[in-house]
C-alpha positions in Angstrom: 0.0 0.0 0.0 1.2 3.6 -0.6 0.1 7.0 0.1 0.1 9.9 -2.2 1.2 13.1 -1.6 -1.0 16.0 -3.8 -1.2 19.3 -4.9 -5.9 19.5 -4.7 -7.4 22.6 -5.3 -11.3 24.0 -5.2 -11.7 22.7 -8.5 -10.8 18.6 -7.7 -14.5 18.8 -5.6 -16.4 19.4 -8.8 -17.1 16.9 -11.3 -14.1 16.6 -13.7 -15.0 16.8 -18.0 -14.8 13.8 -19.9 -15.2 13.0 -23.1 -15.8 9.6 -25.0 -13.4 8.6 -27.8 -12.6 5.4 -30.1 -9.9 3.4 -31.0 -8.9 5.2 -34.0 -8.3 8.5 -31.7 -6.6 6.7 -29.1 -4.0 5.0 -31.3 -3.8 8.7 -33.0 -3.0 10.5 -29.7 -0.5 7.8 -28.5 1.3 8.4 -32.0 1.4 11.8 -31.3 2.9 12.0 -28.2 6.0 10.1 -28.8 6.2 12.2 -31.9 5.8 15.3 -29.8 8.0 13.9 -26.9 10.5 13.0 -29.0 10.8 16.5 -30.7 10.7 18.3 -27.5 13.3 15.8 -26.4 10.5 15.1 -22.7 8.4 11.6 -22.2 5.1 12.5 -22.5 3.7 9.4 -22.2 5.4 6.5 -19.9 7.3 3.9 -22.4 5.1 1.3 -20.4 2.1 2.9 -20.9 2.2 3.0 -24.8 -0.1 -0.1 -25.2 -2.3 0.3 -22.3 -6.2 1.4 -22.2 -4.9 3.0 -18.6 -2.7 5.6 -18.5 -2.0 9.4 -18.1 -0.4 11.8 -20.9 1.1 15.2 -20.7 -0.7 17.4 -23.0 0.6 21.1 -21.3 3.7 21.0 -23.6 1.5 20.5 -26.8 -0.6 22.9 -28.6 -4.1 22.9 -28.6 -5.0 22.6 -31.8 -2.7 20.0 -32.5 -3.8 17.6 -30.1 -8.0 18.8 -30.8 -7.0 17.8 -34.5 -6.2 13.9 -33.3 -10.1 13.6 -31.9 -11.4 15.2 -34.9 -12.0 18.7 -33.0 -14.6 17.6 -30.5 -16.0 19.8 -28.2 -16.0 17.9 -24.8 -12.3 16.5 -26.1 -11.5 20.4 -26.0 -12.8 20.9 -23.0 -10.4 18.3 -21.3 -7.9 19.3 -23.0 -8.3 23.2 -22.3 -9.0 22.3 -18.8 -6.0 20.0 -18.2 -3.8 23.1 -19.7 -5.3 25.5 -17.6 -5.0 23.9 -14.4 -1.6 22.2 -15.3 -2.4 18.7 -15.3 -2.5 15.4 -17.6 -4.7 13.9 -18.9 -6.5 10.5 -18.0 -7.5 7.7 -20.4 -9.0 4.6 -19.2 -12.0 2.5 -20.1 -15.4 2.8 -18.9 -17.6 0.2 -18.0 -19.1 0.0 -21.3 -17.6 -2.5 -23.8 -15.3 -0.8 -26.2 -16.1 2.6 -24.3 -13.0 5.0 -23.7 -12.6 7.6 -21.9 -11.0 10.8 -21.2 -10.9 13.6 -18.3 -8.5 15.6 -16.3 -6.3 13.7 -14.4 -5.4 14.7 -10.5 -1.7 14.3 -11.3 0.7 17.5 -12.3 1.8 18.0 -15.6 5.3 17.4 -14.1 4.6 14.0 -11.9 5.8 15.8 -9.2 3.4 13.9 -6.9 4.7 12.0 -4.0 3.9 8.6 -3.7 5.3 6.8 -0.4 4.9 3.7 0.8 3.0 3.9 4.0 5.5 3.3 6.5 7.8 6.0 4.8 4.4 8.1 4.8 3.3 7.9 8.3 7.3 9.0 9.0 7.1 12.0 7.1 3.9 13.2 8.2 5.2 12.6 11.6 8.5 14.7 10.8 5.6 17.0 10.0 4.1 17.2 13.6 0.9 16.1 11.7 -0.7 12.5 12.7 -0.4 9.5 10.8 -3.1 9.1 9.2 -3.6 7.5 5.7 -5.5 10.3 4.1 -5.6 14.4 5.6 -4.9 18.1 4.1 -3.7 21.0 5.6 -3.1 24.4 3.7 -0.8 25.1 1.6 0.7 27.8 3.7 0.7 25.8 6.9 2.5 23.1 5.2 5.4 25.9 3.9 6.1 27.0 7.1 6.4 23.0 8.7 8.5 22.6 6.4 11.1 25.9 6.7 11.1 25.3 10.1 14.1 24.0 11.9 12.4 22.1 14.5 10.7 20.4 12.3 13.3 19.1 9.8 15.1 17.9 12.6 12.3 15.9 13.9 12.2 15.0 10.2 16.0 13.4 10.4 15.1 11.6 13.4 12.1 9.8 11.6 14.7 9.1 8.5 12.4 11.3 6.1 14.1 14.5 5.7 15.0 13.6 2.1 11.2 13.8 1.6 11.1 17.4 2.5 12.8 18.7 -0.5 10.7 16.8 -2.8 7.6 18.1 -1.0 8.5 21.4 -1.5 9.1 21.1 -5.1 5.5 19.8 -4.7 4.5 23.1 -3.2 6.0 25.4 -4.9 3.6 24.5 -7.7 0.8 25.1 -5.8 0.8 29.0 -6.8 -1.0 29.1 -9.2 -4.4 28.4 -7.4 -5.6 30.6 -4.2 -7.7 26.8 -3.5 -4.5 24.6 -3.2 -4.0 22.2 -0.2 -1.6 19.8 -0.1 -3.8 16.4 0.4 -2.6 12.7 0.7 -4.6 9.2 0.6 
């Protein structure tokens, strides 16, 4: 089991856009990506993930129109799309419970992966180093979790729990969390 580490904002409460496509577009949009991530020299697709009906892209680096062309210019493909750009994340693809039914929406991970995902025990330690109780899923504000972190006491108490390599890599984590007056940081 493992607990992720999350930048959430107002906007993760509300129901995310999806949008149906087929087979044809999928194959289409997995082509285009490692053309794309080749060319700008970034993965923006996992090499594992190529094949799979269950993955997440990076679409921030890639124009629009040039990813709205691959679903045929669909309107609730655009949506995702704009939305995912807007709020700096990837995308989603998976299948629904329909046969043959795909689907894509806004995924809850950063355009950057810069998500923390610890195994539990390493968890629990780090939100201990925190002062915060170990609990498998919680939020605190973004601004609270700032200042646990620049405080002394704190990454100290982090050392002693064996986490304090975690700390630097949570606040990359944060730091992207400026761009929305509604981030928390949240883990489950």
């Amino acid at each position: 089991m493992s607990i992720t580490f999350r930048i959430a904002t107002a906007a993760d409460d509300q129901p995310r856009p999806t949008a149906a496509i087929n087979a044809r577009q999928l194959a289409a949009f997995r082509t285009l990506l490692r053309e794309q991530g080749e060319r700008l020299g970034t993965a923006l697709l996992d090499p594992d993930d190529f094949l799979s009906y269950r993955f997440e892209a990076r679409v921030c680096p890639l124009a629009l129109a040039a990813v709205a062309r691959v679903f045929d210019f669909q309107t609730d493909v655009i949506a995702v799309l704009e939305e995912a750009q807007f709020r700096c994340r990837r995308v989603s693809i998976y299948r629904r419970d329909e046969p043959g039914s795909i689907a894509m929406a806004v995924a809850f991970t950063s355009d950057l992966g810069l998500e923390l995902n610890l195994a539990n025990g390493n968890a629990y330690a780090l939100l201990e180093g925190l002062g915060l109780r170990p609990d498998s899923v919680g939020e605190i504000p973004i601004d609270t979790a700032r200042a646990r972190i620049a405080n002394p006491a704190v990454r100290r108490q982090a050392a002693e729990h064996g986490v304090s390599h975690y700390l630097d890599r949570l606040d990359r984590l944060l730091a992207t969390a400026d761009t929305d007056d509604t981030s928390r940081l949240e883990w489950a």
